[in-house]
N, CA, C and O atoms as CSV, one atom per row, in Angstrom:
chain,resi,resn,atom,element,x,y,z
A,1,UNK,N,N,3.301,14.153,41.799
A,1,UNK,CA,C,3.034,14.833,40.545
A,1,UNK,C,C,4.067,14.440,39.484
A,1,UNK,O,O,3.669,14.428,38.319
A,2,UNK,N,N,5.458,14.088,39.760
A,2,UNK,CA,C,6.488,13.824,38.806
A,2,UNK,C,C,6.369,12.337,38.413
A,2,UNK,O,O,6.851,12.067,37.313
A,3,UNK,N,N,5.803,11.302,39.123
A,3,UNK,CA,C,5.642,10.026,38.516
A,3,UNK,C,C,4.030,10.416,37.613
A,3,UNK,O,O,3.840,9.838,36.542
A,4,UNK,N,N,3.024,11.350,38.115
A,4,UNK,CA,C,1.659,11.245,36.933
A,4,UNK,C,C,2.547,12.013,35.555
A,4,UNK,O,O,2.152,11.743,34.421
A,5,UNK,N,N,3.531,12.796,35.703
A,5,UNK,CA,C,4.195,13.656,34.352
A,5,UNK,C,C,4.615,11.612,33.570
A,5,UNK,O,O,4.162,10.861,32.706
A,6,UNK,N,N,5.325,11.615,34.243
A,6,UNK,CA,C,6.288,10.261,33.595
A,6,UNK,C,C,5.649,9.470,32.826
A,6,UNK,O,O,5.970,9.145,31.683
A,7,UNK,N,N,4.268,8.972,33.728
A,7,UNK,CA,C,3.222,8.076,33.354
A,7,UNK,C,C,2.967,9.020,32.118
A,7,UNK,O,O,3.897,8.853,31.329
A,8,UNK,N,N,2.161,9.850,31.696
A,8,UNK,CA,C,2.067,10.588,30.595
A,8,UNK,C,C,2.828,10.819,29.857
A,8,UNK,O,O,2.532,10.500,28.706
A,9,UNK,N,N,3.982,11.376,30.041
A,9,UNK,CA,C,5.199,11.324,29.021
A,9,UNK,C,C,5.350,9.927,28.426
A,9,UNK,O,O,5.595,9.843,27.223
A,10,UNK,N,N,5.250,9.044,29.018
A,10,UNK,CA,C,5.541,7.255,28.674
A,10,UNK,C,C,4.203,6.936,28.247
A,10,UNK,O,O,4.347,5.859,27.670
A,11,UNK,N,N,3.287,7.171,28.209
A,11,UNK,CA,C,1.514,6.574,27.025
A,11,UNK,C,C,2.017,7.977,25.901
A,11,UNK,O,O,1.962,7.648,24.716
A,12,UNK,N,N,2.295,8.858,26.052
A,12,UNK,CA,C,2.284,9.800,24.698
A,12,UNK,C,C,3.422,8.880,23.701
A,12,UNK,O,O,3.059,8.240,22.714
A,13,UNK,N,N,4.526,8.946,24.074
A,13,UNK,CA,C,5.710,7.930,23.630
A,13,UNK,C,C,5.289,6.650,23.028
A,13,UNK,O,O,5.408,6.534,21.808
A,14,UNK,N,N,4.794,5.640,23.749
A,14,UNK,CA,C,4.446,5.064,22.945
A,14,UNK,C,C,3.108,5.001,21.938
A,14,UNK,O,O,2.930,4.117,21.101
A,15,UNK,N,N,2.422,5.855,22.133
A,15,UNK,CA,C,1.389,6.187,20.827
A,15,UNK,C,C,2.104,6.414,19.781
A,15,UNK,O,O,2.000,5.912,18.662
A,16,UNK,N,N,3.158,7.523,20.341
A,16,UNK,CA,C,3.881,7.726,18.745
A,16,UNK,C,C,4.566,6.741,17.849
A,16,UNK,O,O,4.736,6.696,16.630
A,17,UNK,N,N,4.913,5.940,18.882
A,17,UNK,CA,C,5.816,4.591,18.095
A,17,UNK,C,C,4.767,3.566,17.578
A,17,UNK,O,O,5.252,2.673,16.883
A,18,UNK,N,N,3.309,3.516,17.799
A,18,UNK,CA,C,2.510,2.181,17.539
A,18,UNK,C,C,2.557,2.544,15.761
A,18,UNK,O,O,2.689,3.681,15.310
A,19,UNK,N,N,2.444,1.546,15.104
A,19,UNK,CA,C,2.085,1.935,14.069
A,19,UNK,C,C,0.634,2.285,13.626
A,19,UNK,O,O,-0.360,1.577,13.782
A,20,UNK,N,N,0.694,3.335,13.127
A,20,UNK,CA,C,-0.912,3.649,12.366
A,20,UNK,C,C,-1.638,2.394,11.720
A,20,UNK,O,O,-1.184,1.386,11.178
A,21,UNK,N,N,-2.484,2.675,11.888
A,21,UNK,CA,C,-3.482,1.514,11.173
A,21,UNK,C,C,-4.241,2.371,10.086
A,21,UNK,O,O,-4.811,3.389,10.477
A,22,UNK,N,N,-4.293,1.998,8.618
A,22,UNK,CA,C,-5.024,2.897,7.607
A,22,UNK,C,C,-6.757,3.185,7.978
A,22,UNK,O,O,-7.717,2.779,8.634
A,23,UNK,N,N,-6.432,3.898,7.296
A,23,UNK,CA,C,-7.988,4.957,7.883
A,23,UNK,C,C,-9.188,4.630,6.753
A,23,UNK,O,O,-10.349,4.846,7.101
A,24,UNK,N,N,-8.928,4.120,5.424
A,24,UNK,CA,C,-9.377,3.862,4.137
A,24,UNK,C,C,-9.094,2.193,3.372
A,24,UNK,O,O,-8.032,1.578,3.272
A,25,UNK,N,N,-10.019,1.934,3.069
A,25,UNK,CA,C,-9.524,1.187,2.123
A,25,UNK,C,C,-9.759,1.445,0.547
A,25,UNK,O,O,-10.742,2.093,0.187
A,26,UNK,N,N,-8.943,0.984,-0.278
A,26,UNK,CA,C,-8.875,1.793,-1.719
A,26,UNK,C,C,-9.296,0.502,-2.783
A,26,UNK,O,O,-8.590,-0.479,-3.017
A,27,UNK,N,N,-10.599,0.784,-3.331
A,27,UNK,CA,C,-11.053,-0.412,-4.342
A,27,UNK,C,C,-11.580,0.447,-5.703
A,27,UNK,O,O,-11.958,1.619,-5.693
A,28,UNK,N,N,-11.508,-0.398,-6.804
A,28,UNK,CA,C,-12.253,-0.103,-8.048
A,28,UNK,C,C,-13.281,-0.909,-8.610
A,28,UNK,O,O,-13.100,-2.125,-8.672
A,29,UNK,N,N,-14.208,-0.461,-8.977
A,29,UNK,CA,C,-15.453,-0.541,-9.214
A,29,UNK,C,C,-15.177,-1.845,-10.776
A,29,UNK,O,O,-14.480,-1.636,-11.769
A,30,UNK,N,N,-15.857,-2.885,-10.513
A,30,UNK,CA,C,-15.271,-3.261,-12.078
A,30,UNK,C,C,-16.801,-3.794,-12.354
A,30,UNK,O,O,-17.433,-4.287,-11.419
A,31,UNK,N,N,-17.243,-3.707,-13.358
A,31,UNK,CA,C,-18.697,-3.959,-14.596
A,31,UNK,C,C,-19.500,-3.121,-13.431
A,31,UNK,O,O,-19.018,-2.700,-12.379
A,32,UNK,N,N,-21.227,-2.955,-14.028
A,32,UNK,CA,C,-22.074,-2.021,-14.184
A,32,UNK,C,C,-23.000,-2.425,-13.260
A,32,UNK,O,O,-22.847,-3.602,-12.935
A,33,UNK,N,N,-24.249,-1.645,-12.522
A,33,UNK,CA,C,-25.339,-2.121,-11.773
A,33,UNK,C,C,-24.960,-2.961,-10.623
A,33,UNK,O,O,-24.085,-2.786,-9.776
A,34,UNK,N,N,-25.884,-3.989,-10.794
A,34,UNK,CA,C,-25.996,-4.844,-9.493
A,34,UNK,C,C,-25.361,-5.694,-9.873
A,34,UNK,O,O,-25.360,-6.511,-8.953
A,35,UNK,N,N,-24.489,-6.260,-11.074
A,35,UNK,CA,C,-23.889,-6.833,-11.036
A,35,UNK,C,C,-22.222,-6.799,-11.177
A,35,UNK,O,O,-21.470,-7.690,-11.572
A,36,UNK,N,N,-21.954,-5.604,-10.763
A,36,UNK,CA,C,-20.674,-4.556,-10.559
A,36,UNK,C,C,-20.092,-5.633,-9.090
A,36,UNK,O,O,-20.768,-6.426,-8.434
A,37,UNK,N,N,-18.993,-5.365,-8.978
A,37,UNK,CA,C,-17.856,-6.007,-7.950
A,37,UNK,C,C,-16.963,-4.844,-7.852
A,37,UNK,O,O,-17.154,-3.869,-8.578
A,38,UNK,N,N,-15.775,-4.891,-6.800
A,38,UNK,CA,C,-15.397,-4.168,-6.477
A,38,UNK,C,C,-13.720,-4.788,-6.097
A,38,UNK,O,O,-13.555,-5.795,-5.407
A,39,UNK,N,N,-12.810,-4.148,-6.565
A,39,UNK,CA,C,-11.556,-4.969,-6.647
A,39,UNK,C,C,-10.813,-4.460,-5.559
A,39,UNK,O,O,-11.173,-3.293,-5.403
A,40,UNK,N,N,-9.842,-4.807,-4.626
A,40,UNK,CA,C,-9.138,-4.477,-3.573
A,40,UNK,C,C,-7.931,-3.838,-4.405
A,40,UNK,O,O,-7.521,-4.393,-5.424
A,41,UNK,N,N,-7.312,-2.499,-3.865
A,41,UNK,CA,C,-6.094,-1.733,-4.264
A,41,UNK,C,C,-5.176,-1.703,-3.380
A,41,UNK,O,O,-3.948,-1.624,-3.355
A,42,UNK,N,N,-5.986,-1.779,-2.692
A,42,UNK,CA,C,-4.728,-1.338,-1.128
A,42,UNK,C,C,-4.966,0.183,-0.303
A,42,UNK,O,O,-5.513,0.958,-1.088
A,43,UNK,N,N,-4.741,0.758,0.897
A,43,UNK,CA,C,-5.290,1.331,1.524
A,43,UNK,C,C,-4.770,2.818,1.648
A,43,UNK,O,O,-3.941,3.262,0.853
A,44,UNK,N,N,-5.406,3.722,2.899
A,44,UNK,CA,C,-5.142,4.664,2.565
A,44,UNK,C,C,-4.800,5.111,3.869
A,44,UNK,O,O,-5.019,4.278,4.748
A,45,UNK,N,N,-4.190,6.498,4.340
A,45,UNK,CA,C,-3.952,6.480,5.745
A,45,UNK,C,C,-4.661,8.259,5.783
A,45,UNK,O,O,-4.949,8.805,4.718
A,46,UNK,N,N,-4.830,8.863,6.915
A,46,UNK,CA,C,-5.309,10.208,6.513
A,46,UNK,C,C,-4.001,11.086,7.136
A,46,UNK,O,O,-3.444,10.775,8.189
A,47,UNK,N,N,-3.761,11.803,6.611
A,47,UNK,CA,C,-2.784,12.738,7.155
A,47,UNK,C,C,-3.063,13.946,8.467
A,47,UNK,O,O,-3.995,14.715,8.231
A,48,UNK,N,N,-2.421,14.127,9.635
A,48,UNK,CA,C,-2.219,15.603,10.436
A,48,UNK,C,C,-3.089,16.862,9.587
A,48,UNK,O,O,-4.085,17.521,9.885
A,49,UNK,N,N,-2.161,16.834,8.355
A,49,UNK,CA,C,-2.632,17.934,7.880
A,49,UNK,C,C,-4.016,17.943,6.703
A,49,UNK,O,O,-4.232,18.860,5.910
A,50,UNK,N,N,-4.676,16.936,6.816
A,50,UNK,CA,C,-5.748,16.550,5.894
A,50,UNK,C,C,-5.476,15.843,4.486
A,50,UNK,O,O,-6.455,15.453,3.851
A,51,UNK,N,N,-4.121,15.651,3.942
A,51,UNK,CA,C,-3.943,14.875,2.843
A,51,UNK,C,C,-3.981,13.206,3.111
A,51,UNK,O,O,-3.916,12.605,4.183
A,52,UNK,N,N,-4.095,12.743,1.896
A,52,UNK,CA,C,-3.984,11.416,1.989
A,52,UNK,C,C,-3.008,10.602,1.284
A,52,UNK,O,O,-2.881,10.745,0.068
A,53,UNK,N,N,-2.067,9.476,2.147
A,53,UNK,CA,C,-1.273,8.994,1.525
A,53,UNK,C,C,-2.303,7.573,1.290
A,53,UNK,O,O,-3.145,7.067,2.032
A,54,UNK,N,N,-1.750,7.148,-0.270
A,54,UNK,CA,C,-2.389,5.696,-0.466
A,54,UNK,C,C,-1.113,5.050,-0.993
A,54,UNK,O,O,-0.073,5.445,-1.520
A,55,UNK,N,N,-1.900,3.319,-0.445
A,55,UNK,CA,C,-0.700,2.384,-0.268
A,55,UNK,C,C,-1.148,1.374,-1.461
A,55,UNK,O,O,-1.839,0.506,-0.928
A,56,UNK,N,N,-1.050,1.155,-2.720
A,56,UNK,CA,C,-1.779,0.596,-3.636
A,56,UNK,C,C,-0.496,-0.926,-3.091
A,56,UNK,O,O,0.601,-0.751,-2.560
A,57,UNK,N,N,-1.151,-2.335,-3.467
A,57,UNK,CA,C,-0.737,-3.365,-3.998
A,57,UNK,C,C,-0.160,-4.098,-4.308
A,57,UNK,O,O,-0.388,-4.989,-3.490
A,58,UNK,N,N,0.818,-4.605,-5.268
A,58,UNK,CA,C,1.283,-4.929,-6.483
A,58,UNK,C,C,1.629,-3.610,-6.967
A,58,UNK,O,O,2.074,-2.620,-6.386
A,59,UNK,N,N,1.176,-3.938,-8.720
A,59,UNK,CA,C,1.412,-3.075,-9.342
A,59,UNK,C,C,0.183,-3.378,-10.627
A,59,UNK,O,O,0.271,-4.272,-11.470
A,60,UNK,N,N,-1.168,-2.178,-10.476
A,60,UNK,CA,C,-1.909,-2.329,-11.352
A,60,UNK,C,C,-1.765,-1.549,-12.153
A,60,UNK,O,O,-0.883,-0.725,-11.914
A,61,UNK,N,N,-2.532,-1.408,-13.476
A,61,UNK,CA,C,-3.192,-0.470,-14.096
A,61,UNK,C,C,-4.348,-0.297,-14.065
A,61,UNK,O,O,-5.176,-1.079,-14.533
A,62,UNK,N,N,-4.690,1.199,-13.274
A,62,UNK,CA,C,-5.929,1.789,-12.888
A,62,UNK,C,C,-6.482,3.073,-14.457
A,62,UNK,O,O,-5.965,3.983,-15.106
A,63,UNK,N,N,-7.671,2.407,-14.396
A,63,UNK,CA,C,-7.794,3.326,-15.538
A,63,UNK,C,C,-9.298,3.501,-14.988
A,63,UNK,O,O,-9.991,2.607,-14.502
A,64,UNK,N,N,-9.639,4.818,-15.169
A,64,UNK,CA,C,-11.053,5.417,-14.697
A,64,UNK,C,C,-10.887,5.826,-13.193
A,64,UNK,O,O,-11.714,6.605,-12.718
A,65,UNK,N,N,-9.843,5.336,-12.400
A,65,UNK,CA,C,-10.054,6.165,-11.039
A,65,UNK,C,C,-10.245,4.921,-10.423
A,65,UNK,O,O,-10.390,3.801,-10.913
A,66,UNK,N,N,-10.205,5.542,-8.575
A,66,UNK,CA,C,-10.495,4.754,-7.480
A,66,UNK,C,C,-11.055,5.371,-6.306
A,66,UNK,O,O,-10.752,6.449,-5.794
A,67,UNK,N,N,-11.965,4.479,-5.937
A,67,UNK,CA,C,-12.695,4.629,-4.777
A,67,UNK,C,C,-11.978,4.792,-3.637
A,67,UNK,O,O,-10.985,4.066,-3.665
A,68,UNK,N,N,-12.102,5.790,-2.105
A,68,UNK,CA,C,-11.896,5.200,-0.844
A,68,UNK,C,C,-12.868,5.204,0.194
A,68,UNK,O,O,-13.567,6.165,0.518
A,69,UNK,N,N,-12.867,3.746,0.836
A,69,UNK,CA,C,-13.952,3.738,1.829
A,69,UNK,C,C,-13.439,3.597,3.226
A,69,UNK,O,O,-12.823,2.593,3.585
A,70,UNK,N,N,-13.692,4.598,4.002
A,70,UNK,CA,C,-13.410,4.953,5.706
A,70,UNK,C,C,-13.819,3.075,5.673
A,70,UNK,O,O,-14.700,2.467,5.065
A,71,UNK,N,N,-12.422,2.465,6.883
A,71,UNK,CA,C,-12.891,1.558,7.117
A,71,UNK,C,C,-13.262,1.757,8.738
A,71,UNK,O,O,-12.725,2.475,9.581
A,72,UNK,N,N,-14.303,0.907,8.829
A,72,UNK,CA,C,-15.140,1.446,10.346
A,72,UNK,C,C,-14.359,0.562,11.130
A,72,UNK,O,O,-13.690,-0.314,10.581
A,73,UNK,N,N,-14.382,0.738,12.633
A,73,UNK,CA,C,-13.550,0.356,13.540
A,73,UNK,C,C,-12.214,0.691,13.754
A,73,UNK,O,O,-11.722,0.577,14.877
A,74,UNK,N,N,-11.475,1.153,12.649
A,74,UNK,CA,C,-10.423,0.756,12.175
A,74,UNK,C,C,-9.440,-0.192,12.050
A,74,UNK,O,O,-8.258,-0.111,12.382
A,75,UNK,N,N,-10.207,-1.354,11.395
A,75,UNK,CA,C,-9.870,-2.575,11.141
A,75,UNK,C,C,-9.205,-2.826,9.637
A,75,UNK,O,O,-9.094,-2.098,8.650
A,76,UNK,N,N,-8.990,-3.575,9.793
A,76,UNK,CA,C,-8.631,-3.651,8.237
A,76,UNK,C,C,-9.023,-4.682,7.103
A,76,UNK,O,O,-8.390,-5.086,6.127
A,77,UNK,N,N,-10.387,-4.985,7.611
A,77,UNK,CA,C,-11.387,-6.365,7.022
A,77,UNK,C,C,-12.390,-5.582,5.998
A,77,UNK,O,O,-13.177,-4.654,6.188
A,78,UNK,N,N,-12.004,-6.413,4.709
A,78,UNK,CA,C,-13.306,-6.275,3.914
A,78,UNK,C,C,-14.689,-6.131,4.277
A,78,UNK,O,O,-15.621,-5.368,4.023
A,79,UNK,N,N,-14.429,-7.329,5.084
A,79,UNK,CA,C,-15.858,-7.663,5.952
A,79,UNK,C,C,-16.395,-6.007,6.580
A,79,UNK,O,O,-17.612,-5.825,6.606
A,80,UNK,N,N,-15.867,-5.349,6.856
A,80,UNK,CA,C,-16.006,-4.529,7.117
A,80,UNK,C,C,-16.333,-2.937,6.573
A,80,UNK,O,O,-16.849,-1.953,7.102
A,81,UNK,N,N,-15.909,-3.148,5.594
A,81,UNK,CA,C,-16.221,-1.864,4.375
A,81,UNK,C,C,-17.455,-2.234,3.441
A,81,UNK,O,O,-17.691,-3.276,2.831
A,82,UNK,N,N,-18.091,-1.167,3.519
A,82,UNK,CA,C,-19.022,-0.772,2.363
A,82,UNK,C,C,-18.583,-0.411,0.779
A,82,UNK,O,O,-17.745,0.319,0.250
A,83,UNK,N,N,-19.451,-1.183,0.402
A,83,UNK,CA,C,-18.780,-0.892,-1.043
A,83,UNK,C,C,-19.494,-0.466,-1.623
A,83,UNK,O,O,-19.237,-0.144,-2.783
């Protein structure tokens, strides 16, 4: 029973140390309709307590707001998000 504690104590341990992988990716919408695109910002992570930290870029100027889209798998590929 004290090596299945250990084994468990040692997979909880290192979960805590892996790094998170973001939960969101963060884009803005740029021109109108179907011929609208969608610009990469940088991502988002979800918080324990339900807030969200976002990880923008560079350094833009966002004017009108930004999108976030759950990226599926939790991958971190365009290829992968809906826009």
């Amino acid at each position: 029973m004290t090596n299945q504690l250990n084994v468990n104590q040692d997979q909880q341990a290192a979960e805590e140390t892996k790094p998170r992988m973001p939960t969101m990716v963060v884009k803005q919408r740029i021109g109108r309709g179907k011929t609208a695109t969608y610009e990469r910002l940088g991502v988002a992570w979800e918080n324990e307590d339900g807030s969200l930290y976002v990880k923008l870029h560079g350094t833009q100027i966002i004017g009108g707001g930004f999108n976030l889209y759950p990226i599926k798998g939790n991958e971190e590929s365009e290829d992968q998000v809906e826009a």
